[in-house]
DRENTIDREN-586953 format. One record per residue (C-alpha): residue in one letter; x, y, z. Coordinates in steps of 0.02 Angstrom, whole numbers, plus 50000, padded with zeros to 5 digits. Layout:
N
AXYZ/...
This chain:
80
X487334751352064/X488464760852187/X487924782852173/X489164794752216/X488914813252223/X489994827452152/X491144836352296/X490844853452324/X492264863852227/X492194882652203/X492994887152040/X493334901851950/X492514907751783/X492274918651636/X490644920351529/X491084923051332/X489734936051285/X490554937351093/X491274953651130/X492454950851252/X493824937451199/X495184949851302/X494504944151441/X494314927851416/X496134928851356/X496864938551511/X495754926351609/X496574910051511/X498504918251498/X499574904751395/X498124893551364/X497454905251249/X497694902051051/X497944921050966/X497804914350800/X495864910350783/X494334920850729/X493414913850891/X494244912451069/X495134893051072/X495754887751231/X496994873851238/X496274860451359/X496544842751441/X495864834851283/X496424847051140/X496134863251084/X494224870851096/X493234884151023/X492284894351155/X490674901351067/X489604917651120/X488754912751309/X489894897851347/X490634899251513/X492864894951513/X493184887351693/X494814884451779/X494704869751879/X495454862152019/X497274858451942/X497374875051863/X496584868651677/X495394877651578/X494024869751505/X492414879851397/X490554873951443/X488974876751391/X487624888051478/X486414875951508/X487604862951596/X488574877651695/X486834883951761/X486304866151808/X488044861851888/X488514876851985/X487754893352097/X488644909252108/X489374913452281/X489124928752365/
């Protein structure tokens, strides 16, 4: 079976600590939904609920998409 390996990309991103949905909304702009309880970001495949510690990433087209901790820690390093 054929392997590839992921390109390098450097993205930018936003950790949702529960307490700071402005953020997350300034970060997001129109992507944001206002009328929720929890920050929901409209993405590729629908709208999603980002919960406390998920990280919302804009990727390389410009879309926002939330992800969990554990795969955002195993996927990419913070640059310096």
């Amino acid at each position: 079976m054929p392997k590839f390996r992921k390109k390098p990309v450097v993205i930018e991103a936003i950790q949702y600590d529960g307490s700071n949905a402005s953020e997350v909304k300034e970060f997001v702009g129109s992507s944001y939904v206002d009328d929720r309880r929890v920050p929901v970001i409209h993405t590729l495949e629908g709208d999603m609920s980002v919960t406390s510690g998920d990280w919302v990433i804009r990727g390389v087209q410009g879309e926002f998409y939330p992800c969990k901790p554990d795969i955002f820690e195993a996927t990419y390093e913070a640059l310096e």
